[in-house]
C-alpha positions, 0 to 999 in steps of 0.5 A: 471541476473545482478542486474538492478537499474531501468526500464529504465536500463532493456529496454536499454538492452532488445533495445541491445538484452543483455536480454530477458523479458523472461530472466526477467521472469525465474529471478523473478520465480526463487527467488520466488521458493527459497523464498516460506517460506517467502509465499508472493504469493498465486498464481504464474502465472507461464505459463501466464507470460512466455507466456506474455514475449515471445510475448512482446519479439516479440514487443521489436523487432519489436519497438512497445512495451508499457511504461513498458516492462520489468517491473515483477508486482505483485499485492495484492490479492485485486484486480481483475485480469480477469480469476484469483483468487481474495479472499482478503485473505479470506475463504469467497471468496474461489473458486472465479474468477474475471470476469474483469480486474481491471482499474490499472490493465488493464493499466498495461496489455496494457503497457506491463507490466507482472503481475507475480502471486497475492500475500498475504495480511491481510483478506480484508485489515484489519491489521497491520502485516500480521497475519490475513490472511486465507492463514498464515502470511507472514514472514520478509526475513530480520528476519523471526520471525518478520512481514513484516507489514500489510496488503500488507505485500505480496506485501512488501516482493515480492519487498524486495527480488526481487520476483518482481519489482514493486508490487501493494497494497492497502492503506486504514489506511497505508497499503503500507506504514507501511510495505513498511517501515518495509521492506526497500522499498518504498511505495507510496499512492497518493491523494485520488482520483488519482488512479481509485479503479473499481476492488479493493475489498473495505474495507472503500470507502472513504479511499481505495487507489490503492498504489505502492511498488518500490525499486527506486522513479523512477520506482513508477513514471513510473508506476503511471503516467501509472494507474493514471487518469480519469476513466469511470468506477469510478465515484469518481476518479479525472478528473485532467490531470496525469504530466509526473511524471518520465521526472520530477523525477531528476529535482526538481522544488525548491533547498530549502524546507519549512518543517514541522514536529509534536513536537508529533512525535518527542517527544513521549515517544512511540517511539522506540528510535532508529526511533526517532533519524533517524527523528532527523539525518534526519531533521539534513541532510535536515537543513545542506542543507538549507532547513527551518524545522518548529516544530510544534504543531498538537494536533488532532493528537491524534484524528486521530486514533479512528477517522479512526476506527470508520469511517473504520470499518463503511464502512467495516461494509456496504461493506462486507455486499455484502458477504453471501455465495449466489452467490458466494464464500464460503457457510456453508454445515450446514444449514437449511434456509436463516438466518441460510446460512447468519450466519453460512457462515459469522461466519465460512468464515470471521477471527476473525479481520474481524467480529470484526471490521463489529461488531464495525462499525455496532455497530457506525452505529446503530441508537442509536450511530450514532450521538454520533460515526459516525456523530463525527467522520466526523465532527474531519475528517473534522477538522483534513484535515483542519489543514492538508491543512492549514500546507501544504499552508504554507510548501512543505512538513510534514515528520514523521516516518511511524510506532513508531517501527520498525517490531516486532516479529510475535505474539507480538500484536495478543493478545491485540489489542490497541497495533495492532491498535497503529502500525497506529499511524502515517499512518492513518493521511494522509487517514484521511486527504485524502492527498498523502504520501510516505515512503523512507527507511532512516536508520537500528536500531540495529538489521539490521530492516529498518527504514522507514521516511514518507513524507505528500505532498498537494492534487495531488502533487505526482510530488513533492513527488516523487522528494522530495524523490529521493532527501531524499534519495541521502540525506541519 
C-alpha cells in the first residue's frame, strides 16, 4: 500500500476504488505482526477490524459511509471499548471486560472509524517512560534501548511505525505529549473539558484529558472535531459548540504571532543542549517570519511539578480506591477475611509506582497534612492558571520543549525517582493550568532521537493550535 500523507488522500482513493478499507486493514496488521518486539499492543482485534472494514466497504459504495472511513485507530488501554479488555496496564484488572463503550469511542464507531487492538501504557497512567506496565515496557523503534515516553507510550510507538494512523491516549501530567515528542509524532491535549472522560479509567479527575496522537495536524483535527463536544454521560464536559477544526486547519485566522516563551526554559542549565538550541533555531524561524517573540519571567514554574503530584497523587489515592478485588478484577487466593482480601489483592495486583503514589496522596490527604499539602497545592494551582491565562490574553501562543531531553535509555531513571519525576518538568504546566497543548516534531539530536516543540494556546482554542502548528511545522 502506498504511503498516504492524510485521511483525506485515503477516502480520494477508497471513492476511486483504488484501495479497500480492508487493503487498509491487512496493512496495519502487517506492520503490527513485524513490530511485536516493539510490544506496543496488548490485544490486536484482528477479526473485528477486518469484519468492520468489509462492511464499511459496502458503505464507501454505497455513498453512506462517516467522516472517518478509513482511518486505522488504536486506543490506550484506559479506555473502555464495549465486549473488550481494559486493565490500564495492571495486574488488578485481569480478566476484566468493558461493559460499555467509551463516549470518544462510541463516535469513533459510528463515524466509521476502525479500532484496531488496545494498546500498551504505564499502570493507570502513572509514569514517564513505559516502564511501569504489568505487561513490560514498550521499546522506541527509533532505538530499542531507549523509552518511548510515558504513559501512552504504546499509543506513541503505534503511530510512529505505522501500526495505526491515529491512536488515543490519555493525558494527565503529559502523557500524550511527552511521548508523542520522544517519538517523533504529534500529540495533542485539549482544554480540559473539551473531550467527554465517560469511559476512561481515571487516575486524577481533575487533570485526565482524552488526547490524540497523529502524523499530520490535519488528521488530529478531524478526529477532534469527531469525539469533542457535549456529553450526557459526563457532567464535567464542556456544553460549548466544536469548530469545524479541520475546514479551517489551512487557513490561519492571523499572518503574524504574539509569542511568548519562559527565560526558565531557555536558560536552564537542565536541559540537554541540543533541545535548547532547537527552541533557540525555532523562536529564530518564527522571528524571521515576523512574528513578536516575548521573553518572559514565570517563577511559579518551579512550583508547578510538586503542585501536580501532591494534587495527582490525592485523587489517584481516591479513584483506585474503587479497586479491591471484590467485584472484579484480580483477587488474592491467600486470604482469610476481608482486610485481609483488601490488603493482599492490592499489595500483590498494584506495581510498585502505583502503591507509592495511592501512599503519597493518602498521606497529603490525611487530616494532619491536608491543610499544610492539599489545601496549598489548590491554592498555587489557582495562582499558577492565573498567570498562565494572564500571559495568554496578552500572547497567541506560550512555546517550550516538551521534556528537558530527548528519550533516555530503558532503566536510566527507574532507580531514582526525582529524576523520573523531572521528565514532566515542562508538560505538567498546561494540566496544572487546564489549558490546551500540542507537541510538533521540530528537530533530531545527534543521535537521530526527535526533538519535540510544545505549544500552550488559551482555553478551547484548539483551532488556533492546530493551525498554528501546521504552520510551525512548514516552518521547520
Amino acid at each position: 500500500m502506498k504511503d498516504y500523507a492524510t485521511l483525506r488522500d485515503i477516502q480520494l482513493d477508497l471513492s476511486r476504488n483504488a484501495i479497500t478499507c480492508e487493503d487498509i486493514v491487512k496493512h496495519h496488521l502487517s506492520i503490527i505482526k513485524s513490530q511485536a518486539h516493539l510490544n506496543a499492543f496488548l490485544s490486536v482485534f484482528e477479526t473485528e477490524a477486518l469484519h468492520q472494514a468489509t462492511l464499511i466497504d459496502k458503505k464507501v459504495k454505497a455513498g453512506t459511509a462517516g467522516k472517518l472511513a478509513g482511518l486505522v485507530v488504536g486506543i490506550k488501554d484506559v479506555l473502555s471499548y464495549q465486549h473488550h479488555p481494559v486493565q490500564a496496564g495492571s495486574k488488578i484488572l485481569d480478566g476484566f471486560i468493558a461493559q460499555y463503550n467509551a463516549t470518544t469511542i462510541q463516535r469513533l464507531l459510528d463515524e466509521d472509524a476502525i479500532i484496531i487492538g488496545r494498546q500498551n501504557c504505564d499502570e493507570f497512567g502513572m509514569g514517564s517512560s513505559n516502564e511501569n506496565s504489568a505487561f513490560g515496557p514498550v521499546l522506541n523503534s527509533i532505538d530499542t534501548q531507549r523509552v518511548p515516553g510515558g504513559s501512552s507510550g504504546g499509543s506513541a510507538v503505534a503511530v510512529q511505525t505505522g501500526m495505526c494512523r491515529i491512536a488515543l491516549g490519555s493525558d494527565t501530567g503529559g502523557s500524550v505529549r511527552q511521548p508523542a515528542g520522544f517519538c517523533g509524532v504529534i500529540g495533542l491535549k485539549p482544554t480540559y473539558s473539551r473531550i467527554s472522560r465517560y469511559g476512561l479509567i481515571a487516575y486524577a479527575s481533575s487533570f485526565d484529558c482524552i488526547g490524540i496522537f497523529g502524523t499530520q495536524v490535519e488528521d488530529v483535527a478531524r478526529v477532534l472535531e469527531v469525539i469533542a463536544g457535549p456529553d450526557e454521560y459526563d457532567s464535567t464536559v464542556s456544553q460549548k459548540p466544536v469548530p469545524k477544526y479541520s475546514d479551517e486547519i489551512h487557513q490561519p485566522s492571523k499572518k503574524r504571532y504574539r509569542i511568548a516563551y519562559f527565560n526558565e526554559t531557555s536558560n536552564s542549565s537542565g536541559i540537554q543542549e541540543e533541545v535548547k538550541s532547537t527552541l533557540f533555531n525555532t523562536l529564530d524561524k518564527l522571528k524571521e517570519s515576523d512574528n513578536t517573540l516575548h521573553a518572559i519571567d514565570f517563577p511559579l514554574l518551579e512550583y508547578t511539578l510538586p503542585t501536580y503530584y501532591i494534587l495527582a497523587t490525592a485523587e489517584a489515592s481516591s479513584n483506585l480506591s474503587r479497586f479491591d478485588g471484590v467485584r472484579y478484577g484480580y483477587r488474592s487466593a491467600a486470604t482469610t477475611n476481608l482486610e485481609s482480601l483488601y490488603k493482599k489483592t492490592r499489595t500483590e495486583a498494584f506495581g510498585k509506582e502505583v502503591q507509592k503514589r495511592i501512599l503519597l496522596g493518602t498521606f497529603v490527604l490525611s487530616a494532619s497534612y491536608y491543610d499544610a499539602y492539599y489545601t496549598k497545592a489548590q491554592k498555587v494551582r489557582q495562582l499558577i492558571r492565573n498567570k498562565i491565562k494572564e500571559i495568554l490574553s496578552n500572547h497567541d501562543f506560550i512555546i517550550m520543549p516538551v521534556s528537558p531531553t530527548t528519550a533516555f535509555k530503558l532503566g536510566d531513571h527507574t532507580t531514582d525517582p526525582l529524576e523520573m519525576y523531572l521528565a514532566d518538568l515542562f508538560s505538567v504546566l498546561a494540566n496544572v493550568a487546564g489549558v490546551p497543548a500540542i507537541s510538533v516534531p521540530c528537530s533530531v539530536d545527534s543521535l537521530g532521537l526527535p526533538i519535540g516543540m510544545q505549544v500552550l494556546a488559551n482555553d478551547f482554542e484548539e483551532k488556533e493550535l492546530l493551525q498554528f502548528s501546521d504552520y510551525l511545522m512548514k516552518l521547520n
